[in-house]
C-alpha positions as CSV (number, residue, x, y, z in Angstrom):
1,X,-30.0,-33.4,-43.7
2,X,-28.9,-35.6,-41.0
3,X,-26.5,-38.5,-41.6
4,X,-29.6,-41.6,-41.8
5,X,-31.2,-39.4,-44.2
6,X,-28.0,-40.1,-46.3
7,X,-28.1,-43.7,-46.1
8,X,-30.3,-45.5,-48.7
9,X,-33.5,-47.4,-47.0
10,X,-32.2,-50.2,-48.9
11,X,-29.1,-50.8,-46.6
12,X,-31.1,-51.4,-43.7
13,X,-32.8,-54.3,-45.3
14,X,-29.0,-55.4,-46.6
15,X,-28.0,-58.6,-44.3
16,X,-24.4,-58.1,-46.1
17,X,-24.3,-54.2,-44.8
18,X,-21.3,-53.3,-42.3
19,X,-23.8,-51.5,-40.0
20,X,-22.5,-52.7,-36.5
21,X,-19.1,-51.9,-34.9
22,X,-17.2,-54.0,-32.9
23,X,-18.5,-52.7,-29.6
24,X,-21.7,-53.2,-30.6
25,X,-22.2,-56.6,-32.2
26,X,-20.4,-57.8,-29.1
27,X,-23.2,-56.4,-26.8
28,X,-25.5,-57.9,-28.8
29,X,-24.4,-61.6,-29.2
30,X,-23.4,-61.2,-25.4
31,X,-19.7,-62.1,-26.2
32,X,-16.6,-60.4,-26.0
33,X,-14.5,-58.4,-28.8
34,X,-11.9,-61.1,-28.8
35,X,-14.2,-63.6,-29.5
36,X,-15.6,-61.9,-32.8
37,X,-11.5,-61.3,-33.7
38,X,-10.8,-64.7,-32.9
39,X,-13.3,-65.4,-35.9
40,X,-11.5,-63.6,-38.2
41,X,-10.0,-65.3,-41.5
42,X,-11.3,-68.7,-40.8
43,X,-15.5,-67.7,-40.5
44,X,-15.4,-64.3,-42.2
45,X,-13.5,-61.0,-42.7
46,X,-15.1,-57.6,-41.2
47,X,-15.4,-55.0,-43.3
48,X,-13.2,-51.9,-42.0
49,X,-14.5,-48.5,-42.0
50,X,-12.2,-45.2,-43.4
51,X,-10.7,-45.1,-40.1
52,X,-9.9,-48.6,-39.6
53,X,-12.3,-49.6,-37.2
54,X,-14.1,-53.4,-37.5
55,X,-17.5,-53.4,-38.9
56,X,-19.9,-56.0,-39.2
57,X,-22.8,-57.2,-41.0
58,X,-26.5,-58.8,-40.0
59,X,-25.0,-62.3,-41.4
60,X,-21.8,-61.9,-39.9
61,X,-23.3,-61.4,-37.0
62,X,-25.8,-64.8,-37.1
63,X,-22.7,-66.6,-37.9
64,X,-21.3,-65.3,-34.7
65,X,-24.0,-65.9,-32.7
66,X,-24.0,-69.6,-34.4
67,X,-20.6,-70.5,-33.0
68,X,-21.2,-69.1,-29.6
69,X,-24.3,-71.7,-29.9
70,X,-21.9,-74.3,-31.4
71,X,-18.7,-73.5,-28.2
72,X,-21.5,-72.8,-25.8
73,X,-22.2,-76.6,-26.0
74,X,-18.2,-77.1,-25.2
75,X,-17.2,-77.4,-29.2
76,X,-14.1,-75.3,-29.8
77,X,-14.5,-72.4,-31.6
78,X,-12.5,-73.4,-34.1
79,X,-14.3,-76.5,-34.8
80,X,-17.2,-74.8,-34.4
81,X,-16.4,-72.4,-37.4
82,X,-15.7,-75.4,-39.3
83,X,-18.8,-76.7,-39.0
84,X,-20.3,-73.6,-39.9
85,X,-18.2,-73.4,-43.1
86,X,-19.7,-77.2,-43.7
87,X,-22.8,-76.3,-43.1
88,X,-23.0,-73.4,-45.5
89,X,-21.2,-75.9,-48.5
90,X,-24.0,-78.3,-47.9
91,X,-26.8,-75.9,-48.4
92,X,-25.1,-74.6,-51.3
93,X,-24.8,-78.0,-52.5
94,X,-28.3,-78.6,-52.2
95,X,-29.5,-75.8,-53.8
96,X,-27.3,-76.4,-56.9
97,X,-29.0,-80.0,-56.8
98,X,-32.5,-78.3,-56.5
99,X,-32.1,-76.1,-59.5
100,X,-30.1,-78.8,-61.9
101,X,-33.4,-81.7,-60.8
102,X,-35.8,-78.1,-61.6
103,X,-34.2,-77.6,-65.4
104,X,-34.4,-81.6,-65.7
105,X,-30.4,-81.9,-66.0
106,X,-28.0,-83.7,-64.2
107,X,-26.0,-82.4,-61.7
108,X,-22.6,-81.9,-62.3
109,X,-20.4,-85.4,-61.3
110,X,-23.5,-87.0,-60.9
111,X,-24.5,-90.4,-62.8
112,X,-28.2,-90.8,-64.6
């Protein structure tokens, strides 16, 4: 049995699924390996694998690729990640609107 015949199909599907190294998601997004550490902590935390190494996920990685959008336009990254973070509260928060309005309740702080 070879080692992808070990790994659920399932997990290849997973957005949240460390599947990429460090080495690799920075080939893909075209950056550099200190650019995805610089995101560390303030966008989102790798996942490590038994030995250590950085691992990262299909989200991760569109959040990545986000910010280089985001700097590439001469934002700092760190602004950029903020926005990001923003962003992301937002949609929650409109979701959580959408499903209170779809059960026909208020929304929590919210006046009728």
């Amino acid at each position: 049995m070879t080692s992808a015949d070990s790994v659920p199909a399932d997990k290849f599907d997973d957005d949240d699924y460390p599947a990429y190294t460090m080495g690799r998601a920075a080939e893909m997004l075209g950056v550099t390996q200190a650019f995805l550490r610089s995101l560390e902590g303030g966008l989102f935390v790798p996942a490590r694998s038994d030995g250590g190494h950085r691992r990262y996920s299909r989200y991760q990685l569109r959040l990545a690729a986000r910010v280089r959008e985001i700097a590439d336009q001469g934002t700092p990254v760190e602004a950029a990640c903020r926005i990001i973070i923003l962003e992301d509260q937002l949609q929650e928060a409109l979701e959580l609107n959408r499903r209170y309005q779809a059960e026909g309740r208020p929304a929590p702080g919210g006046t009728e």
